[in-house]
N, C-alpha and C positions, 0 to 999 in steps of 0.2 A: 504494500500500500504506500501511495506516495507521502513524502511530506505533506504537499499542500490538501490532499484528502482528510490525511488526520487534522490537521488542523481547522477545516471546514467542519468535521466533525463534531471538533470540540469547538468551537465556537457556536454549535447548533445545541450542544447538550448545556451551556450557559443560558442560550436564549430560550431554553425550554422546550424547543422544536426534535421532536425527534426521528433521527433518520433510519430508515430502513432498506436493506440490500436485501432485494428478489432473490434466491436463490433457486427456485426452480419456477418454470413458466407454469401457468394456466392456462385455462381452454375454456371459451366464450363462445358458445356457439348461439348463432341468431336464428332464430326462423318465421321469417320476413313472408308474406303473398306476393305483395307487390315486389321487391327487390332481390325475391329468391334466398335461399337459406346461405347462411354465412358459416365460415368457422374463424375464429380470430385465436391467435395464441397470446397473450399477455403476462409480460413480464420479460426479465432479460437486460441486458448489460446497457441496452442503449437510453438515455435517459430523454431523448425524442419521442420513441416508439411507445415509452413509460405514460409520456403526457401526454399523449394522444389516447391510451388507454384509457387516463384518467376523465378526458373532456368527452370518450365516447360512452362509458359507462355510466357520467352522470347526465350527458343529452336524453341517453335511453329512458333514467327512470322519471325523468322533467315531463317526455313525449307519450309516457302513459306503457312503455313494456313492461310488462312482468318477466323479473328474472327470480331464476330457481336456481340454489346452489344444492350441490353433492353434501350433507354431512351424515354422521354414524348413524341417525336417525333417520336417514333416507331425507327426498329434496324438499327444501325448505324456501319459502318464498323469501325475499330480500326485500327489507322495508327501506333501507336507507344505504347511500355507499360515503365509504370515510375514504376521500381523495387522499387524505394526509398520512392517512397511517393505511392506506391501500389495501382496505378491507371492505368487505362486505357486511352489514348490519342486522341482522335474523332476530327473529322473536323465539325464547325458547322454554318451555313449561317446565319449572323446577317445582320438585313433588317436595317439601319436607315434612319426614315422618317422625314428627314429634309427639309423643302422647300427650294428652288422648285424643287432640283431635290430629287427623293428617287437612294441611293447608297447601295449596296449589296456588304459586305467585309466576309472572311470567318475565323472565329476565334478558337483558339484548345480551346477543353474542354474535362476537366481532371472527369475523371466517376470513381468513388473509386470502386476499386473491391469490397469487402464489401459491401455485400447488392444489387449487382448486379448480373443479368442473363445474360449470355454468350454463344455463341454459336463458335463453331470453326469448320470451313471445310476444311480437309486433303487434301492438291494437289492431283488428280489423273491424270491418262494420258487417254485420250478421245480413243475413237476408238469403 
């Protein structure tokens, strides 16, 4: 790593900003009527390709698609995407079983793009 990287580094971890290195791509697949289905891979060294991922995945959920990520739980809808920390924002039902009663609260979790499968579905109008 170079000098002036560590020190961009550290200079991000002072202002509180914190940086993140991709280390494996994702997979964003569209499936569009009109524009025909896509597959996009996101993630990777280039930090172009990064910001463009970031300005297409939050266009998507502005223009009304539904994206569905891969988790243990099988796919789960995406309520919100974190440009900054390059994640995905899910709704997720935590059970705790405390006696006597058992209570059900629903908490967000954050699903790093990186390393994840995605799917996204293009509004249509029915008919």
């Amino acid at each position: 790593m170079s000098i002036a990287k560590q020190r961009r580094r550290k200079d991000r971890r002072r202002s509180g900003i914190a940086e993140f290195d991709i280390a494996s791509t994702g997979c964003l697949e569209v499936l569009s009527v009109g524009k025909g289905d896509l597959k996009l891979t996101v993630g990777g060294d280039d930090p172009e390709d990064t910001e463009r991922a970031k300005a297409l995945i939050t266009e998507m959920l502005q223009k009304g698609y539904a994206i569905f990520v891969e988790t243990d739980k099988g796919l789960t809808r995406v309520k919100r995407f974190n440009p900054k920390r390059m994640t995905y924002v899910i709704s997720e039902i935590v059970e705790d079983a405390i006696p006597p009663a058992k209570t059900r609260r629903v908490a967000d979790k954050h699903v790093p793009v990186a390393g994840s499968k995605a799917t996204a579905i293009g509004r249509t109008s029915g008919g």
